[in-house]
MIKOL-519655 format. One line per field, with one value per residue (C-alpha): residue number from 0; residue in one letter; z, y, x. Coordinates in steps of 0.02 Angstrom, whole numbers, plus 50000, padded with zeros to 5 digits. Example, Ala and Ser with C-alpha at 12.3 -4.5 7.8 and 13.67 -1.06 7.14 Angstrom:
% residues 2
nr <- c(0;1)
rest <- c(A;S)
zz <- c(50390;50357)
yy <- c(49775;49947)
xx <- c(50615;50684)
END
This chain:
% residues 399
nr <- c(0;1;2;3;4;5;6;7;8;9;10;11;12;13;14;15;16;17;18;19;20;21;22;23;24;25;26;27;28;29;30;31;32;33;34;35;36;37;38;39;40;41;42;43;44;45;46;47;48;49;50;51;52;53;54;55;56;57;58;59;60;61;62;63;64;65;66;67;68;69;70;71;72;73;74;75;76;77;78;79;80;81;82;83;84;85;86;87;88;89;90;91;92;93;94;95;96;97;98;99;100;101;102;103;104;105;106;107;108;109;110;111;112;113;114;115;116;117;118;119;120;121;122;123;124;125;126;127;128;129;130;131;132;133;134;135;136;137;138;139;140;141;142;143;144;145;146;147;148;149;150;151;152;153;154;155;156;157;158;159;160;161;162;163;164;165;166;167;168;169;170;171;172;173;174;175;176;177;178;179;180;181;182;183;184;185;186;187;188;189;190;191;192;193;194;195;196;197;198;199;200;201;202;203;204;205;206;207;208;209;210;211;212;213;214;215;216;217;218;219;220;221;222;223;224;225;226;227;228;229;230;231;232;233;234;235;236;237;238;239;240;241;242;243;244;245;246;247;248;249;250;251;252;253;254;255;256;257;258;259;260;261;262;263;264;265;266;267;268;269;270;271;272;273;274;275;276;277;278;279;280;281;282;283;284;285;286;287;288;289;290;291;292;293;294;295;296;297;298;299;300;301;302;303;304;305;306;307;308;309;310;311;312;313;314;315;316;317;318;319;320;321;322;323;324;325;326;327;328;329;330;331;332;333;334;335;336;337;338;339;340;341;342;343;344;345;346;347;348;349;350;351;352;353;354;355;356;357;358;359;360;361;362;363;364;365;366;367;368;369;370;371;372;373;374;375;376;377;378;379;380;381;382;383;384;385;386;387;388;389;390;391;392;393;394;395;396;397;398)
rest <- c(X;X;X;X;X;X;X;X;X;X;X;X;X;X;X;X;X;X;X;X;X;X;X;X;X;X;X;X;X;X;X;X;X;X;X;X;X;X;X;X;X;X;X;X;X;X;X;X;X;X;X;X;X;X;X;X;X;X;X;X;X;X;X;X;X;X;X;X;X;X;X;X;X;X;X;X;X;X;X;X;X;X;X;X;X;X;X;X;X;X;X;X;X;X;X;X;X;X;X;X;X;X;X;X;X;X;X;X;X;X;X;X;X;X;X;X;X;X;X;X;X;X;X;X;X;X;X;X;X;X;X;X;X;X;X;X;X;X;X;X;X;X;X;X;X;X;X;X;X;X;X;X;X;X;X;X;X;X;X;X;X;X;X;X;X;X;X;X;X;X;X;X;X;X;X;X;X;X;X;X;X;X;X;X;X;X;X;X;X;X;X;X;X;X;X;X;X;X;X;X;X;X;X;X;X;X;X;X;X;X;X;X;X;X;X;X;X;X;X;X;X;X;X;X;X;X;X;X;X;X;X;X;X;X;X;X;X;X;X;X;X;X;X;X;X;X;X;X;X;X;X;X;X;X;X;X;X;X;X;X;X;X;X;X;X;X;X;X;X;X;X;X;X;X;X;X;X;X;X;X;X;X;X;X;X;X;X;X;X;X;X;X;X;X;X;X;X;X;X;X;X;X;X;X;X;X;X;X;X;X;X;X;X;X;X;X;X;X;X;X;X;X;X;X;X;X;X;X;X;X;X;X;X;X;X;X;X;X;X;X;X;X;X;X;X;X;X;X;X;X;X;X;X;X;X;X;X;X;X;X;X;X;X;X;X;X;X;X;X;X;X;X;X;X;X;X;X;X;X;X;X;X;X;X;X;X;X;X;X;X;X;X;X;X;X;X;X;X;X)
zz <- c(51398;51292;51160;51135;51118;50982;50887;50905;50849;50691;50650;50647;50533;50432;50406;50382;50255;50153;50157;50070;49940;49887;49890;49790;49668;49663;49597;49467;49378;49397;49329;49214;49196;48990;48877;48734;48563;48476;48287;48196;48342;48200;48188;48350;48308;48289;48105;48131;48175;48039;47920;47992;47951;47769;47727;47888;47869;47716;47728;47642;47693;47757;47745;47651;47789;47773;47701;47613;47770;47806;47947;47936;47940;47948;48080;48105;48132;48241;48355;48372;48424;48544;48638;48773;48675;48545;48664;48652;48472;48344;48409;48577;48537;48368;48424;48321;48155;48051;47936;47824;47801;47859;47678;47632;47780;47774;47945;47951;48037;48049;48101;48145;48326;48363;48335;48467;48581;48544;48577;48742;48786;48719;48842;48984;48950;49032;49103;49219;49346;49260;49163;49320;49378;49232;49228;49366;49314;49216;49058;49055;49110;48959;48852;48929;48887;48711;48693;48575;48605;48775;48797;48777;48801;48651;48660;48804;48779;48597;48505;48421;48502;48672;48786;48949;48959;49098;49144;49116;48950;48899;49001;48916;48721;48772;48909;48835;48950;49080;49110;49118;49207;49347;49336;49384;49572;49616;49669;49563;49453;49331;49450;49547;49352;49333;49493;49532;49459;49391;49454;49622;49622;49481;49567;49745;49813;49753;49865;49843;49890;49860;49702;49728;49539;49479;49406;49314;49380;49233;49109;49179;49138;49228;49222;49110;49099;48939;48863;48939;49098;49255;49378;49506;49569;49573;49671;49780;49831;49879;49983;50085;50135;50249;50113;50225;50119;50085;50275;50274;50271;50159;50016;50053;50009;49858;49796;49813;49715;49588;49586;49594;49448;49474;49244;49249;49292;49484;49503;49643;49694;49625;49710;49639;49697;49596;49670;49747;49610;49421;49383;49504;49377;49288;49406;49363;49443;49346;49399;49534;49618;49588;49779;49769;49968;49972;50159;50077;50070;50115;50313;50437;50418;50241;50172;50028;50137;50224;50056;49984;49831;49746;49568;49385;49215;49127;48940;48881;48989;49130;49313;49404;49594;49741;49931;50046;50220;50241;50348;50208;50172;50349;50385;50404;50300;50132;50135;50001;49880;49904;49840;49705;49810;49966;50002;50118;50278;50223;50216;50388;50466;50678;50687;50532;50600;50767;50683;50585;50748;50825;50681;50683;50841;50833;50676;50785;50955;50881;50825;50980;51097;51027;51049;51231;51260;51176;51291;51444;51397;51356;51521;51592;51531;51549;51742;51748;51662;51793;51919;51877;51863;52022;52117;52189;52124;52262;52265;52067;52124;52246;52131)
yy <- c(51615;51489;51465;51668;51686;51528;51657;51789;51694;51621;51798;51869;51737;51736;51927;51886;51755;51881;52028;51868;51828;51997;52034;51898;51933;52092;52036;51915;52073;52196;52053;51944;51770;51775;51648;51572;51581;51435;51419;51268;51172;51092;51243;51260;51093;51078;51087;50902;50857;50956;50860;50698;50738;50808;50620;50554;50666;50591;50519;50355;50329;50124;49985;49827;49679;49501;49395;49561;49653;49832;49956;50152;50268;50406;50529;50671;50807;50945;50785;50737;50910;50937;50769;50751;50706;50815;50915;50779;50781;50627;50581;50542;50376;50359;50374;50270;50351;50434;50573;50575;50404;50353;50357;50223;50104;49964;49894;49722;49709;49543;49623;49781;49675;49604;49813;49866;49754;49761;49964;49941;49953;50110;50178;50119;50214;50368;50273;50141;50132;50131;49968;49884;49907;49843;49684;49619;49646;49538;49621;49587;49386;49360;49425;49328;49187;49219;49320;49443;49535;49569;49765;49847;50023;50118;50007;50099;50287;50278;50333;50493;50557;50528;50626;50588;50491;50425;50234;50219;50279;50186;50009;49978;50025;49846;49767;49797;49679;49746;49848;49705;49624;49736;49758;49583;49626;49799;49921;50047;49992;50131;50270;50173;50164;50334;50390;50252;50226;50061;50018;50092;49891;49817;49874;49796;49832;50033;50167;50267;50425;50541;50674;50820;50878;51027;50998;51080;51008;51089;51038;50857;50874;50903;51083;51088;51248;51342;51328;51433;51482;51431;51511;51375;51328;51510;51524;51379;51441;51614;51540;51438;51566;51432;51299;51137;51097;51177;51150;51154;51353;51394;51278;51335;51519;51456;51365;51549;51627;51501;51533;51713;51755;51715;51719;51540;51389;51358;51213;51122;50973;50775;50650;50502;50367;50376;50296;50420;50394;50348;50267;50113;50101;49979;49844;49780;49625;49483;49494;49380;49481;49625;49717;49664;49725;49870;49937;49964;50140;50136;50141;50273;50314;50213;50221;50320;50455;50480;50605;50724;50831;50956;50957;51029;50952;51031;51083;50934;50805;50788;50837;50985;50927;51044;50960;50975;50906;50746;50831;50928;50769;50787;50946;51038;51182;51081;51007;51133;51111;50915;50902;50800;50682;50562;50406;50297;50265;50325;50533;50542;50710;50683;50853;50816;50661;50734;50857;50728;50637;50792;50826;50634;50663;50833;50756;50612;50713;50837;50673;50560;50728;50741;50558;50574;50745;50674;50512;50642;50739;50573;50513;50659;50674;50521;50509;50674;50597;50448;50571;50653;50496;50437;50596;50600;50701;50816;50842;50874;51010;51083;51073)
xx <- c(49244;49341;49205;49199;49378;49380;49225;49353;49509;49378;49320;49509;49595;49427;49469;49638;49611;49466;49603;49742;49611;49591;49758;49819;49662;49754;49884;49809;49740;49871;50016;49918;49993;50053;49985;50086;50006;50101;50121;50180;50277;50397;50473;50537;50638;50828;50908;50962;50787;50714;50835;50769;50587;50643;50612;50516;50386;50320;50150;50187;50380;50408;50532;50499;50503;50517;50348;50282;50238;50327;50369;50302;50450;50320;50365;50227;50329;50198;50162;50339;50390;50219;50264;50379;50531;50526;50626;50773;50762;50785;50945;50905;50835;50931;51087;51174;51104;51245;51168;51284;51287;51114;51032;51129;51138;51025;50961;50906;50743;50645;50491;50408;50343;50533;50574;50460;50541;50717;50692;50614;50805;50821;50684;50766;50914;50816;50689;50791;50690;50517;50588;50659;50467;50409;50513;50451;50264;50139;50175;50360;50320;50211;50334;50486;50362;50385;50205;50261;50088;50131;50137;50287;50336;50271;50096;50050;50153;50169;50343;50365;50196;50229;50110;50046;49872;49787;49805;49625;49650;49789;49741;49552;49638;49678;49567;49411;49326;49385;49235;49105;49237;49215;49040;48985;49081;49123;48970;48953;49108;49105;49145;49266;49343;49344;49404;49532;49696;49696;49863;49792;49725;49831;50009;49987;50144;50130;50091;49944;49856;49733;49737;49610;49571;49513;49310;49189;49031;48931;49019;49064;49250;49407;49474;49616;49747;49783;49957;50093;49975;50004;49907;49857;50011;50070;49910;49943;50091;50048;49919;50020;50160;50226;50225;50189;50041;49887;49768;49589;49581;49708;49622;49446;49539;49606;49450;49368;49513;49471;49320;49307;49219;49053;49002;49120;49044;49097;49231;49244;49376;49364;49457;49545;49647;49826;49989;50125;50253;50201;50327;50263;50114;50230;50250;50089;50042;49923;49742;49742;49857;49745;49690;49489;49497;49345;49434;49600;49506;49339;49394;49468;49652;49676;49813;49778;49717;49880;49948;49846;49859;49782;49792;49727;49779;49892;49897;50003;49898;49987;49929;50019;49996;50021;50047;49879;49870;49780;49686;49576;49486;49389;49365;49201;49266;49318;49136;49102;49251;49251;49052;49134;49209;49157;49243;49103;49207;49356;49330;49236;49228;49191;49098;49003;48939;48905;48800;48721;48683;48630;48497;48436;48408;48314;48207;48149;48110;47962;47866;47926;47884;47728;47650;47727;47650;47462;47487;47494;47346;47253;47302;47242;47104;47042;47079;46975;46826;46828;46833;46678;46600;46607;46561;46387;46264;46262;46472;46441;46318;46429;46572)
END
């Protein structure tokens, strides 16, 4: 009785779940999610910023350093006002620039490196704890050692086109080696590149977890949303009307939302190992530091498996995450959405393997059955043929 009422219970919240797709389908068509057509971003800039770039926009604008070398003063204004400050405007980081007097101040500047640096102070006026991360990391000891190529804040986000990147991105504009590096130990080191933070290994001490992105398996990219649209998470969240996280159900219900139209290339779900909190990405250890231990996450219950997200990449780079339950990453009914993404040891569904067992099993018993059965009939056979030989002639006859 118990395994019909479970086929009962499946059936209902299968109906259930059909009748919250459509629904929310529903209401995807009837209230269209708007999508901002954007003109010339500058425009959208304060007048004091716009007064800024009436000289920093020019192309060839610099200041004469010492031994004949010079710093760009060049400020693209579209790029400045599509990154993440341009929100802040000029003055955020410049506070101490007068306009009415700045023209005519003179800043003395010993170099365009010893610039870079000095500013790194700046940064941490909004980004305190990010530098007290990165003061205790590799970066910040080669500098303290008077390395004044040691990475610095704007190497890695830039300054007046700050946009989000990925670390992978950002970490090999420098460590080109890196990637034979890693090819002469790890197995298969250029997916585990492209699928693993690199301060997932390079920031010991971090916490990590698992970020389910948003793929298009045809086109070999991640699926990235159109500016001003924002139509997963408002899916997300009508999908999980209890909001603990999407379960195993609720994302397989999703995944078909996303998927609904059946003229797009079908996405499906890409795992990668990123650390809880980006801002730990700056704590970088030095390299023999670096986590080289393969069951850090290829083993039941890693850690990284403990937090789950699900995620697509927004228009300005950076990921929009909604909560999952870690629970998604073993369950028979994400096997579809997670073809993208199987971490040996580590993503282990019981039933799965039971099945697998089961079907092993099955495979070997029609050949195994079938030598057994031949053996019997062979026996058989035989013990009939020695039978008839040594009955008399007349028994035969009789027989």
């Amino acid at each position: 009785m118990a395994s019909f009422r479970r086929v009962d219970t499946v059936t209902t919240v299968s109906f259930h779940n059909n009748l919250v797709v459509a629904a929310i389908a529903a209401f995807l068509a009837l209230f269209p999610t708007t999508f901002v057509v954007a003109g010339n971003a500058a425009d959208a800039l304060s007048d004091d910023d716009k007064q800024c770039l009436g000289c920093h926009s020019y192309d060839g604008l610099k200041k004469d350093l010492a031994g004949g070398k010079t710093l760009s003063l060049h400020v693209q204004g579209d790029a400045f006002a599509k990154s993440v400050h341009g929100v802040m405007g000029c003055a955020a980081c410049h506070a101490e620039v007068d306009l009415k007097t700045h023209s005519q101040t003179r800043k003395n500047i010993p170099s365009a490196r010893e610039y870079s640096i000095v500013m790194t102070v700046v940064c941490g006026g909004c980004h305190a704890e990010a530098l007290k991360h990165n003061q205790g990391s590799i970066h910040a000891a080669l500098s303290g050692n008077g390395k004044l190529s040691a990475p610095v804040c704007t190497d890695c986000h830039g300054s007046h086109a700050v946009s989000p990147k990925t670390a992978y991105d950002t970490c090999v504009g420098c460590h080109q080696t890196a990637i034979g590096a890693h090819q002469k130990w790890l197995p298969n080191a250029g997916l585990h590149l492209e699928v693993v933070a690199c301060a997932s290994c390079h920031a010991p001490t971090a916490q990590r977890m698992v970020d389910l992105r948003l793929y298009d398996g045809v086109a070999k990219k991640w699926v990235t949303e159109m500016a001003g649209f924002r139509g997963f998470e408002k899916m997300a969240r009508a999908i999980d009307a209890d909001g603990n996280g999407l379960d195993a159900l609720e994302l397989r219900q999703l995944m078909r939302l996303i998927n609904l139209d059946p003229a797009q290339p079908q996405k499906n779900l890409r795992g990668r190992i990123e650390l809880r909190t980006a801002v730990q990405a700056h704590g970088l250890a030095g390299k023999s530091n670096a986590i080289k231990d393969c069951t850090r996450c290829h083993q039941q219950g890693a850690e990284p498996f403990q937090n789950v997200t699900v995620s697509v990449v927004s228009a300005d780079g950076r990921p929009l995450r909604y909560k999952a339950q870690k629970e998604v990453l073993s369950s028979v009914l994400s096997v579809e959405a997670l073809r993208e993404f199987y971490a040996v040891g580590g993503t282990r569904s019981v039933l799965l393997d039971a099945l697998l067992i089961l079907a092993v099993l099955a495979g070997l018993s029609v050949p195994i059955g079938h030598q057994i059965l031949k053996r019997i009939v062979t026996k058989r056979m035989e013990r009939d043929a020695q039978s008839d030989a040594t009955k008399k002639p007349g028994d035969r006859d009789r027989a």
